[in-house]
N, C-alpha and C positions, 0 to 999 in steps of 0.2 A: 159271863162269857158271851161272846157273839154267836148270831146265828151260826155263820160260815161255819164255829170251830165248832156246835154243836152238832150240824149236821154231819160232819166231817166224822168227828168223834164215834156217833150211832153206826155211820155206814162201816168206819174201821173197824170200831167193836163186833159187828155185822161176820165181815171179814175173817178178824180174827180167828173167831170161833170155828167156825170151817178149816184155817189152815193150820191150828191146835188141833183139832179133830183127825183131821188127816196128816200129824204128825210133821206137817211140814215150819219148821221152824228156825230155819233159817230166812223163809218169808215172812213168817211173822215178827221177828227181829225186826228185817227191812223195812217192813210198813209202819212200824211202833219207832222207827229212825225217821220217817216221812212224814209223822204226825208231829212228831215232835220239833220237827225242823219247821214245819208251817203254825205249830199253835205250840209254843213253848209251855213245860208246866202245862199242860192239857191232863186232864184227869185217869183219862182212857189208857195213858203212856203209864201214868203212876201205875194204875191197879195190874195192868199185864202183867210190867217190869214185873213188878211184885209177886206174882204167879208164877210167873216164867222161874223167875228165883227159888221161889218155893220148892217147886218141881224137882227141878236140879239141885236143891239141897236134901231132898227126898230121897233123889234117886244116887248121891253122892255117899248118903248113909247108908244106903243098900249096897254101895260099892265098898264101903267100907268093911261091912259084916261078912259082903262073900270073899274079900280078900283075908279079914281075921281070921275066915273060916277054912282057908288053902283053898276055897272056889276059885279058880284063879281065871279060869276063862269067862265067868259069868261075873265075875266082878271088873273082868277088861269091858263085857258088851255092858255092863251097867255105865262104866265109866266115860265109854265112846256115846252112851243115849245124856248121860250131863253134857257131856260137848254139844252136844247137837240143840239140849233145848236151850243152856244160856253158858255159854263158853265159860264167860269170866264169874262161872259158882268154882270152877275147876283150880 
């Protein structure tokens, strides 16, 4: 991989981390769109996506138990924090 995509990749990963942290992720979607579109297959894109997935498959099974369980309100806010971290686990 070339310099560009490596340096690129550090400072999004950089990035990333902060805007996971801070629960913002709908920007971290965006910039894991931005990377990807200038370093196709870039590594940084894989391992998020993957996380991001993770997440919202975690928190889709938590949606899932508090809805088996008649929790119905806390299985709507479980179900609105999968949308928020990766839409399409939903």
């Amino acid at each position: 991989m070339e310099d560009g995509a490596q340096l690129a990749g550090a400072r999004i990963r950089q990035i990333l981390d902060g805007d996971v942290a801070a629960a913002r992720y709908a920007v971290a979607r965006a910039r894991l769109r931005s990377l990807a579109a200038c370093f196709p297959n870039h590594p940084v894109v894989a391992k998020r996506e993957a996380q991001l997935a993770e997440e919202a498959a975690r928190l889709l099974g938590e949606a899932r138990k508090s809805l088996a369980a008649g929790e119905y309100r806390e299985a709507d806010r479980t179900g609105r924090r999968v949308m928020e971290v990766w839409p399409a686990a939903a």
